[in-house]
Every structure is written in structure tokens, then in C-alpha cells.
C-alpha positions as CSV (number, residue, x, y, z in Angstrom):
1,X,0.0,0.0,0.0
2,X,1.4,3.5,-0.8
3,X,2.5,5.7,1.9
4,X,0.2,8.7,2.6
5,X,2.4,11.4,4.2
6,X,1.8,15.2,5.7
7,X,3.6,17.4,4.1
8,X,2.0,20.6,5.3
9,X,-0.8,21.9,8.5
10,X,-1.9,25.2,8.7
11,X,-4.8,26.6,10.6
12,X,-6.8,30.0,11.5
13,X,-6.6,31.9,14.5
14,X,-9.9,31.2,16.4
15,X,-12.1,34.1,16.7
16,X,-14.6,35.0,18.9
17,X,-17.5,33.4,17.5
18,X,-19.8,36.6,18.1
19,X,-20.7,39.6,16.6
20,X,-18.0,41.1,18.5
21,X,-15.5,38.7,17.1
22,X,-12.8,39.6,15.0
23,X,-14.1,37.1,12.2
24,X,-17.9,38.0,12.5
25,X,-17.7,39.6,8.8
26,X,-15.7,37.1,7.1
27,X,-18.0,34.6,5.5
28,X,-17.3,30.3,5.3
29,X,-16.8,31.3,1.8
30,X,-13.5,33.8,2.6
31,X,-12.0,31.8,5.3
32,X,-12.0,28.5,3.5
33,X,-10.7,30.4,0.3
34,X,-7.9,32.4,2.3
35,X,-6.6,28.8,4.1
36,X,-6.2,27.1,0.8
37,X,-4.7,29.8,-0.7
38,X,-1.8,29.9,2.0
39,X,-1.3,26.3,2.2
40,X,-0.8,26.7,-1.7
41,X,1.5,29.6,-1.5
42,X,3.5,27.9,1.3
43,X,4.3,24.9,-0.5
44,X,4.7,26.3,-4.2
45,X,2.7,23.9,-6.1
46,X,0.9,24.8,-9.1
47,X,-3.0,25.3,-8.9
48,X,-4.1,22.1,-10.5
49,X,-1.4,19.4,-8.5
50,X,-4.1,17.9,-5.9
51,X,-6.5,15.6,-6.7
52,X,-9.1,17.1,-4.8
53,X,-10.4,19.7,-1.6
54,X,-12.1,17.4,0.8
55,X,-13.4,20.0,3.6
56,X,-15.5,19.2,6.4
57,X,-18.3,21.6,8.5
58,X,-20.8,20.6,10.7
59,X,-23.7,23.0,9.9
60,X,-24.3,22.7,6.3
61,X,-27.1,25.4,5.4
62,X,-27.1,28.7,4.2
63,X,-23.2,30.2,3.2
64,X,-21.6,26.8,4.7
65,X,-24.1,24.9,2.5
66,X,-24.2,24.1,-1.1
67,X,-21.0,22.0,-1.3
68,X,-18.7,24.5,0.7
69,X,-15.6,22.4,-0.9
70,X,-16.3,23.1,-4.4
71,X,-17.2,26.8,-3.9
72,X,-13.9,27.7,-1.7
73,X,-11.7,25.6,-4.6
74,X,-13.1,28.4,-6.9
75,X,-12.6,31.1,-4.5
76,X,-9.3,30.5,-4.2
77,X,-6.4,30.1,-6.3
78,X,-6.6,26.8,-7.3
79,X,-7.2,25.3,-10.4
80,X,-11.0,25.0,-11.8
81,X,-10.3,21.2,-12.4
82,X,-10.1,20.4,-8.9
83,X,-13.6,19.3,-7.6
84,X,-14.7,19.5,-4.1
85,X,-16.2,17.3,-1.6
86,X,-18.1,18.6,1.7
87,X,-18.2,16.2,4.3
88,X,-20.1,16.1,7.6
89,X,-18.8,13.7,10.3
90,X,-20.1,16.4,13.2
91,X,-17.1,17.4,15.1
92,X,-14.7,14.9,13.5
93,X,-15.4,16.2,10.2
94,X,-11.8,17.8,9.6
95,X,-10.3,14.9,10.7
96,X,-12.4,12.8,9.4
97,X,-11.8,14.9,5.6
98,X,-7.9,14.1,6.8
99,X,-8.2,10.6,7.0
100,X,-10.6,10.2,4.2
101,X,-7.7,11.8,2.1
102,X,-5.1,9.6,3.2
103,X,-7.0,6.8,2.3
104,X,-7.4,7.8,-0.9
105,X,-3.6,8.6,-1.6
106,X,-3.2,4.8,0.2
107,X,-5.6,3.0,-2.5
108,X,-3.8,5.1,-5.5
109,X,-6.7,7.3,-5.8
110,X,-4.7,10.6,-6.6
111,X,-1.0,11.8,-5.9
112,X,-2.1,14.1,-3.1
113,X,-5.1,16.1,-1.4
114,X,-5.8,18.9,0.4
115,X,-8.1,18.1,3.3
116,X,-9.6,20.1,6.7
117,X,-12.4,22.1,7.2
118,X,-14.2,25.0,8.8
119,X,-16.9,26.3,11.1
120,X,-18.6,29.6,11.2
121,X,-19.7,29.2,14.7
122,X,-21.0,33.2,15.3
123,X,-22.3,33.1,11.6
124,X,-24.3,29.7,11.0
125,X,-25.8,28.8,14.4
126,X,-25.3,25.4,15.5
127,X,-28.3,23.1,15.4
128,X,-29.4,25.5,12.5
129,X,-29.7,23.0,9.9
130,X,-32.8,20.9,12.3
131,X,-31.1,17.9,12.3
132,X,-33.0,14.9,12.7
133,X,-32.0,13.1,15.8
134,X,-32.9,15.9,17.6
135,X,-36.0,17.3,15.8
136,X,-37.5,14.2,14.9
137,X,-39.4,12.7,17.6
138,X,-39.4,8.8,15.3
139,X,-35.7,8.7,15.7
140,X,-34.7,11.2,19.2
141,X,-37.4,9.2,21.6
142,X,-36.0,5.8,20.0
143,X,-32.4,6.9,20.9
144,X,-33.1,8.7,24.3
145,X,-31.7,11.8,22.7
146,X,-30.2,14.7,25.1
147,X,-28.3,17.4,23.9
148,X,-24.6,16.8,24.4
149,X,-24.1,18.8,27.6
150,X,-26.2,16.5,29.3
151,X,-24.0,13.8,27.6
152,X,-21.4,15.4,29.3
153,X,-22.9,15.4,32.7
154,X,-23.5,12.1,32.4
155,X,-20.0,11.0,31.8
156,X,-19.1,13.0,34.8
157,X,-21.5,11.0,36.5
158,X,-20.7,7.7,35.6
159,X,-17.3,7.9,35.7
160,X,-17.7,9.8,39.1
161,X,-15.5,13.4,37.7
162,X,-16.1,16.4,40.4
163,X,-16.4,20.1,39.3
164,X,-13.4,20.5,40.8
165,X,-12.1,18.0,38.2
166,X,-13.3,19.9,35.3
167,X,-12.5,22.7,36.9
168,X,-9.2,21.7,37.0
169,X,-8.4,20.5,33.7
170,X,-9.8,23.8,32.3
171,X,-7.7,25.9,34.5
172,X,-4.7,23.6,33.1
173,X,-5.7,24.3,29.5
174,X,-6.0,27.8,29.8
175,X,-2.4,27.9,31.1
176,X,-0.9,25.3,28.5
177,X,-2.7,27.6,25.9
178,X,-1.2,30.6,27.6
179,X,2.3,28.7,27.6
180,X,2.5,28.0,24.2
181,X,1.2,31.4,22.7
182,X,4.1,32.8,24.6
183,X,6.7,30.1,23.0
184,X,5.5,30.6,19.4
185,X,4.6,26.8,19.6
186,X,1.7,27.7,17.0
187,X,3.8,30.1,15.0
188,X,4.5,27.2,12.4
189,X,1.2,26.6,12.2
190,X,-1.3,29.3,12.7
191,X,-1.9,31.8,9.3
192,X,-3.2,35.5,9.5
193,X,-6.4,36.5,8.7
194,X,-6.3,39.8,6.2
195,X,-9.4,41.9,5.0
196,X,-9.7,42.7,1.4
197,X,-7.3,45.5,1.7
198,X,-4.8,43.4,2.5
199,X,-4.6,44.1,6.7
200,X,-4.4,42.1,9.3
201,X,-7.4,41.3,11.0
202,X,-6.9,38.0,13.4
203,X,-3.6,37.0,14.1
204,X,-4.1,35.2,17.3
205,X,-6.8,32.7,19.3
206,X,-8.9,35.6,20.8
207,X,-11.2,33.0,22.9
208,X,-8.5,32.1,25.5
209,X,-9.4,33.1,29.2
210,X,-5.3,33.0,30.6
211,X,-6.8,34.7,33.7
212,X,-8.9,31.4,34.2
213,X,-8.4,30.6,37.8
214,X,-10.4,27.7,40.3
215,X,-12.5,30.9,41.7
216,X,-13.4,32.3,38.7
217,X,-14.2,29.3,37.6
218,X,-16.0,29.0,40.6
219,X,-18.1,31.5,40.3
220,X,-20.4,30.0,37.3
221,X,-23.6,28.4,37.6
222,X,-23.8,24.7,35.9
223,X,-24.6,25.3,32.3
224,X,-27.0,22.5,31.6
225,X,-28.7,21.8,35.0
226,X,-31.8,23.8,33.9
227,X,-32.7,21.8,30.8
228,X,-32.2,18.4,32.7
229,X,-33.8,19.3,35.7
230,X,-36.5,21.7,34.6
231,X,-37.3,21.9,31.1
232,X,-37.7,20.0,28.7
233,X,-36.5,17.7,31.4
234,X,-33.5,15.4,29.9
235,X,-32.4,14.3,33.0
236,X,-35.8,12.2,33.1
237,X,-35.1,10.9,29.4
238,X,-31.2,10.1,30.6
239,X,-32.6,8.2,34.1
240,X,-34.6,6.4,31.6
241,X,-31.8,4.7,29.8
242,X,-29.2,4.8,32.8
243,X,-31.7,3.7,36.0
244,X,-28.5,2.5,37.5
245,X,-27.7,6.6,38.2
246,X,-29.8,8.3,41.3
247,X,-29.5,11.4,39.7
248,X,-27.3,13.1,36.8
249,X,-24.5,15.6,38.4
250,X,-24.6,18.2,36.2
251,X,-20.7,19.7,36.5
252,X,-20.4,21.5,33.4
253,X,-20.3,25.3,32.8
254,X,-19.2,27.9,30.1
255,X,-15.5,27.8,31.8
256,X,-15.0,23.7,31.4
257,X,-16.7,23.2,27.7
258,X,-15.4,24.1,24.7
259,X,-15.8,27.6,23.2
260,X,-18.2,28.8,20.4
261,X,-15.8,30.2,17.7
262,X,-14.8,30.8,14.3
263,X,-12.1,28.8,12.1
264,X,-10.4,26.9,9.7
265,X,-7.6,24.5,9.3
266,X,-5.9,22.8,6.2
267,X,-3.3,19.4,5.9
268,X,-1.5,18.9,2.6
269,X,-1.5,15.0,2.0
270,X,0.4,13.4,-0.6
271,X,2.1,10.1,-1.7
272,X,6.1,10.1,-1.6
273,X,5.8,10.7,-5.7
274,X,3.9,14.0,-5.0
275,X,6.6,15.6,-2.7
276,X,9.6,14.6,-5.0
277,X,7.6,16.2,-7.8
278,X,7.2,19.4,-6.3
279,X,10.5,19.6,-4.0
280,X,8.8,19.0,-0.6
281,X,10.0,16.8,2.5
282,X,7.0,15.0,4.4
283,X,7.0,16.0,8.2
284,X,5.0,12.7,8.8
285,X,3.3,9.6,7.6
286,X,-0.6,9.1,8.6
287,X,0.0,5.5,9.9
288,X,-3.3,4.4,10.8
289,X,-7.2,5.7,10.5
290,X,-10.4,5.1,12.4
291,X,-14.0,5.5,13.5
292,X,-16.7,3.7,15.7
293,X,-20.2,4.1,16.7
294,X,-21.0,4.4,19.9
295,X,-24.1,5.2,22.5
296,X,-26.0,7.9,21.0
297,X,-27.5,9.1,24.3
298,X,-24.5,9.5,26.5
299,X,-22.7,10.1,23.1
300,X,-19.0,11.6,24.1
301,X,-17.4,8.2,24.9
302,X,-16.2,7.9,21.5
303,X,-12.6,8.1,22.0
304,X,-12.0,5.7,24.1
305,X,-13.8,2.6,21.7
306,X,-12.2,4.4,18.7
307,X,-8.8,4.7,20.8
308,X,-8.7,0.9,21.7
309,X,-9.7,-0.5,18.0
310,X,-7.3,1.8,16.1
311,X,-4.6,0.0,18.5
312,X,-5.8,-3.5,18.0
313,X,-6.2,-2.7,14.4
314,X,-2.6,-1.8,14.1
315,X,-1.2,-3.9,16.8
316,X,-0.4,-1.3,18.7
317,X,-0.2,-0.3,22.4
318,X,-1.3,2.8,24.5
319,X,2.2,3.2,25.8
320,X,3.2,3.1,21.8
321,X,2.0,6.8,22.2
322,X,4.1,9.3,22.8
323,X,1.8,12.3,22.7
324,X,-1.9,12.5,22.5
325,X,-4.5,15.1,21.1
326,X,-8.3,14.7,22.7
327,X,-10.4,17.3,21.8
328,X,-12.0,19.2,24.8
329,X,-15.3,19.3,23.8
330,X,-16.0,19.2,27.9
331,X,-13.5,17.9,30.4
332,X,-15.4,15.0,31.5
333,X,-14.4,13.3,28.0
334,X,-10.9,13.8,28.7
335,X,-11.0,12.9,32.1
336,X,-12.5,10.0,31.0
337,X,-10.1,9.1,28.3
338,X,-7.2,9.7,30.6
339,X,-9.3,7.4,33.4
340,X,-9.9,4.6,31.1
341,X,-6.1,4.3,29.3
342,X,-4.7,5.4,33.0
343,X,-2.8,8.3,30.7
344,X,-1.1,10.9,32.8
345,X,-1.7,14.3,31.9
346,X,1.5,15.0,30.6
347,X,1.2,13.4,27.5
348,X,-2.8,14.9,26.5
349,X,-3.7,18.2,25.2
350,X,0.4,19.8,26.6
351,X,-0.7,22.7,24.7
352,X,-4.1,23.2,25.9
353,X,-7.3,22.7,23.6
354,X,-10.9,23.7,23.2
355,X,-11.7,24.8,26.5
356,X,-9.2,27.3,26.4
357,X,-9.0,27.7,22.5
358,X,-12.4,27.1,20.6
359,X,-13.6,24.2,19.2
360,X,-14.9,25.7,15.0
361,X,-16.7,22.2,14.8
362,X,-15.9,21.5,11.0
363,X,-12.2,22.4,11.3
364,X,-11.0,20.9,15.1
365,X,-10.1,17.4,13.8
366,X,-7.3,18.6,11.4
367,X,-6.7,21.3,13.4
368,X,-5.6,18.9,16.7
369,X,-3.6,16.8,14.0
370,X,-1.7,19.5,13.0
371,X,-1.2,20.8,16.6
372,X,0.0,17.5,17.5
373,X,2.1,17.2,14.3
374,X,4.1,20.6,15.9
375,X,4.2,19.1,19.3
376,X,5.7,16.2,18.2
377,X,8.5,18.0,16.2
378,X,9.4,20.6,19.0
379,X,9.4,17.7,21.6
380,X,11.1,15.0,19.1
381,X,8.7,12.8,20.0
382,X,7.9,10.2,17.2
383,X,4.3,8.7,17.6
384,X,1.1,10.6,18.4
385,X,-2.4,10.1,18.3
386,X,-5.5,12.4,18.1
387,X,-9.1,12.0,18.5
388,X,-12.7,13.4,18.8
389,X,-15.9,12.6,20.4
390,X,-18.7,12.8,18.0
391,X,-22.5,14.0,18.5
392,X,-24.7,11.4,18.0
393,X,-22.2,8.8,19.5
394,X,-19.2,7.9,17.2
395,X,-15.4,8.8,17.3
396,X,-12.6,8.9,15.2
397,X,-9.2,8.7,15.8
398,X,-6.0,9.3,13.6
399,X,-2.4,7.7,14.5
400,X,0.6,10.0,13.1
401,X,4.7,9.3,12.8
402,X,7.3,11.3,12.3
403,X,9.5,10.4,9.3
């Protein structure tokens, strides 16, 4: 089987995804357009060398709708032959578009791709696009649907995670993230954002909180307690498929989930053929793929099904791992993932993540491979591996090496 190496990551600064954000005006269109563009320019290939633009987002209606792929690919300076293909894997969608590419550079389908994804969070609402499983009442009463901060709290409660846990693992990702803004550990990786004229207007994650302390923390009421407890009452719908739990502890707040914000990220995937071509040295092979279904009511568990068969898969071991990305979509699916492999914290996340960072939905599973792609190099670390929880109850996983 061919070899499918990365030969390039890039991503956005997150912004604010609000009106006071810094990325409010720019539309899915412009971002997407804008991150092609620079992985283009950084890498000197001509406009027509990849086979194809496979770009993931979450909420596919309105300006994110309409095969997103096809319309940034014309947007940008790429060539007209290159198709596009949108792709919706909820929050593992850039990763997801990743691995999909490296598949397809693995089976011979194509010298090389350019795969990721975005997320307009403060332009196309989340949940805008009515999904089924949670507007349908055929398919969300048959699978005990909750929204997935109840999931959360759920985890939290079955796994038996404290505020103060989450508390604390949001407290150390606002530091990490602090840290490594202040090291240039995302200067590799991280493009500017430029208005028409030409100026600068993102350069940075503006989310992070590096003030984030245990009392501030604190200070914030339980984000989801009202909507299990009160109404529409998911707690009742949760107790009905978990009787085993008294009662759901619901731990989780704006400080300890993820942040609503804006973004996107780009990988540029080849075959060995492809770099030799075009004068580039791979930074790392994808050495293994993977996803799983999972629980669609307590949903967030993904990682650590999707974690254990990309191992057995490959013959592999956790202690094979040298570094690890799992996306903070809420600290109790970290804490779990580090409960269940008995991974010590120094190895997940050593440069914060989505609590501290943003989580754009469509562009956080290549983003966290490319994060981890850096980490790996600055550490000289060889093996790492990155995953996602998934709405609905699924997870995917990617295994990378250096080469």
C-alpha cells in the first residue's frame, strides 16, 4: 500500500464566535478560500497538483451549505479542475476529511489532497440545519436523545468526575494555551487572517481566558442543569436509559466546555511521488485511520472505543504513544479518556485545547492533527495520536509518525 504522508498543516486563529469577534464579517466562503490559498502559497505547487479539496463543516445550510468544498476551490487560487467534496462527520469532520484523504492517496486514488475544514460558529448557528436526531421525535425518543451537555454530565457522573475535576483540567488548558502562545509553539502553524485590503485582522486565538483561575471558575452556575432538571427535562429521558444513576451531576459550565468560535484548518496530504515532484519533504506519515459508533445518548465516549480499535487494528499499544490530542469538547471526556487508558496528563492536550482555545466544529479534527504534528517535532517525540468525540455517538481517531 502506498504511503500517505503530511507534508503541510496550517490553521486560523480562532475568533470570537460573536458579533464582537474579530471574524464575524468574514463569510465560510473567505476563510476556507484564504486557508487554501496559504497552504498553496506555502508549498509552491501549481493550482491544478491535488487531486481534490475534501473540507469538512458541521452546519451545512445557508453560506456553509451548497458543497462549501467546491465553492472555496473556486474562490481560491486553485485550479478550476479540482472538484470539491463537503463532508459532515459532526465534530470529527476535519479529521475525518484528513483521514478520508489519506486513504485515498493509500488506495492510488490521486498523488495528493488537500483536506480540513471550517466552522462559522457566530455566523451559521449550531443546530441551524434541524437535524433529525434531535427534531424528529421517530428517531430522538427511540435513541433517548439529550443534547450533548447533558451527555457530558452524564459521563461526569458515571465515571464519578467532580467540578473541581473539570475545573481543573480547564484551569490547566488555559495555562498550556497561555504557555504556548508565549513560545511561538503555534507560530508554524497558525496563518493571519487579512481583510480585502490586504490588513491584518486575526492574528491570534482571541477566545483564551489565561486569567482562568479555580474561583473564577468557581463563580459560574452549571450550564445545563436547567434543561435536565427543569425543562424539557432530559435528565428524566437520561434516568430512563441509565436507572443505575440516582440522579445526573450536572458539573459542566461555560468555563470547562469548549468555546463557540470561528475557524479553519488545512493538511496537505500526498504520496512520496507528490513531494519529490514538487521539491517537498513529508513532516510525517498518517499510519493508521479510524471510527466507531458508539451510545448515541451518553454520546462523548467515542474516543476511548475508537482509541482501543485503532490500536488493536494496528497492533499497537497505549504506551506506543508518545503524545496525544483529545479534543476538549467538555472535560469529562478527557477525564475519562485519561481514566480509562490510565494516561497521565503529561502526554494529553500539553498545549491546551478547546476549552481554552475554541472548538470551530468543522475544522478541530485537522486542526488537533496539526497541533499535535508541531508538538511532536518541537518535543522530538515520534508517535502521536488524536481524536474526537462525536454527537450522535461515534469517534474517530488518527495515529501520526514522524519520518
Amino acid at each position: 500500500m502506498t504511503e500517505a504522508y503530511i507534508y503541510d498543516a496550517i490553521r486560523t486563529p480562532r475568533g470570537k464566535g460573536r458579533k464582537d469577534g474579530s471574524l464575524h464579517e468574514v463569510t465560510s466562503l473567505r476563510l476556507s478560500a484564504q486557508t487554501l490559498n496559504a497552504i498553496k502559497e506555502r508549498n509552491g505547487f501549481d493550482g491544478h497538483a491535488v487531486e481534490d479539496v475534501i473540507w469538512g463543516n458541521v452546519t451545512q445550510v445557508m453560506e456553509q451549505g451548497g458543497c462549501l468544498a467546491r465553492s472555496a476551490v473556486l474562490a481560491s487560487d486553485l485550479d478550476e479542475k479540482i472538484p470539491g467534496l463537503a463532508i459532515n462527520r459532526f465534530c470529527a469532520s476535519g479529521m475525518e476529511a484528513v483521514n478520508l484523504a489519506a486513504n485515498q492517496v493509500r488506495g492510488g486514488a490521486g498523488d495528493a489532497y488537500i483536506a480540513g475544514g471550517v466552522e462559522m460558529m457566530g455566523r451559521v448557528a449550531m443546530g441551524s440545519d434541524g437535524a433529525a436526531i434531535a427534531a424528529d421525535p421517530s428517531i430522538a425518543m427511540d435513541t433517548y436523545f439529550v443534547p450533548q451537555g447533558i451527555s457530558a454530565d452524564i459521563i461526569a457522573t458515571e465515571y464519578g468526575f467532580t467540578r473541581d475535576d473539570a475545573d481543573q483540567l480547564a484551569v490547566a488548558s488555559q495555562q498550556r494555551a497561555k504557555a504556548a502562545w508565549a513560545d511561538n509553539r503555534f507560530a508554524k502553524s497558525v496563518i493571519e487572517i487579512k481583510d480585502v485590503n490586504g490588513l491584518t485582522i486575526l492574528d491570534h486565538d482571541e477566545y483564551m481566558r489565561p486569567q482562568t483561575d479555580m474561583q473564577s471558575l468557581g463563580s459560574l452556575n452549571p450550564a445545563f442543569q436547567a434543561m435536565g432538571e427543569v425543562m424539557p427535562g432530559f435528565d428524566k429521558v437520561a434516568l430512563m436509559k441509565y436507572p443505575h444513576l440516582e440522579r445526573i451531576n450536572h458539573i459542566h459550565h461555560a468555563g470547562n466546555s469548549s468555546g463557540i468560535v470561528d475557524g479553519a484548518a488545512a493538511i496537505l496530504i500526498g504520496n512520496k511521488e507528490f513531494g519529490e515532484k514538487w521539491g517537498l519533504k513529508p513532516r510525517a506519515r498518517i499510519r493508521a485511520t479510524a471510527k466507531i459508533g458508539t451510545d448515541p445518548t451518553i454520546m462523548l465516549t467515542g474516543p476511548v472505543p475508537v482509541t482501543e480499535k485503532i490500536l488493536k487494528d494496528n497492533g499497537m499499544d497505549i504506551s506506543d504513544i508518545d503524545l496525544f490530542e483529545v479534543n476538549e469538547a467538555f472535560a469529562s471526556v478527557v477525564l475519562r479518556f485519561m481514566q480509562a487508558f490510565d494516561v497521565d496528563h503529561d502526554k494529553v492536550n500539553v498545549n491546551g485545547g478547546s476549552i481554552a482555545m475554541g472548538h470551530p466544529l468543522g475544522a478541530t479534527g485537522a486542526m488537533i492533527i496539526g497541533t499535535l504534528l508541531d508538538e511532536l517535532e518541537r518535543a522530538d517525540k515520534e508517535v502521536g495520536l488524536a481524536t474526537l468525540c462525536i454527537a450522535s455517538g461515534m469517534g474517530a481517531a488518527t495515529i501520526i509518525e514522524r519520518v
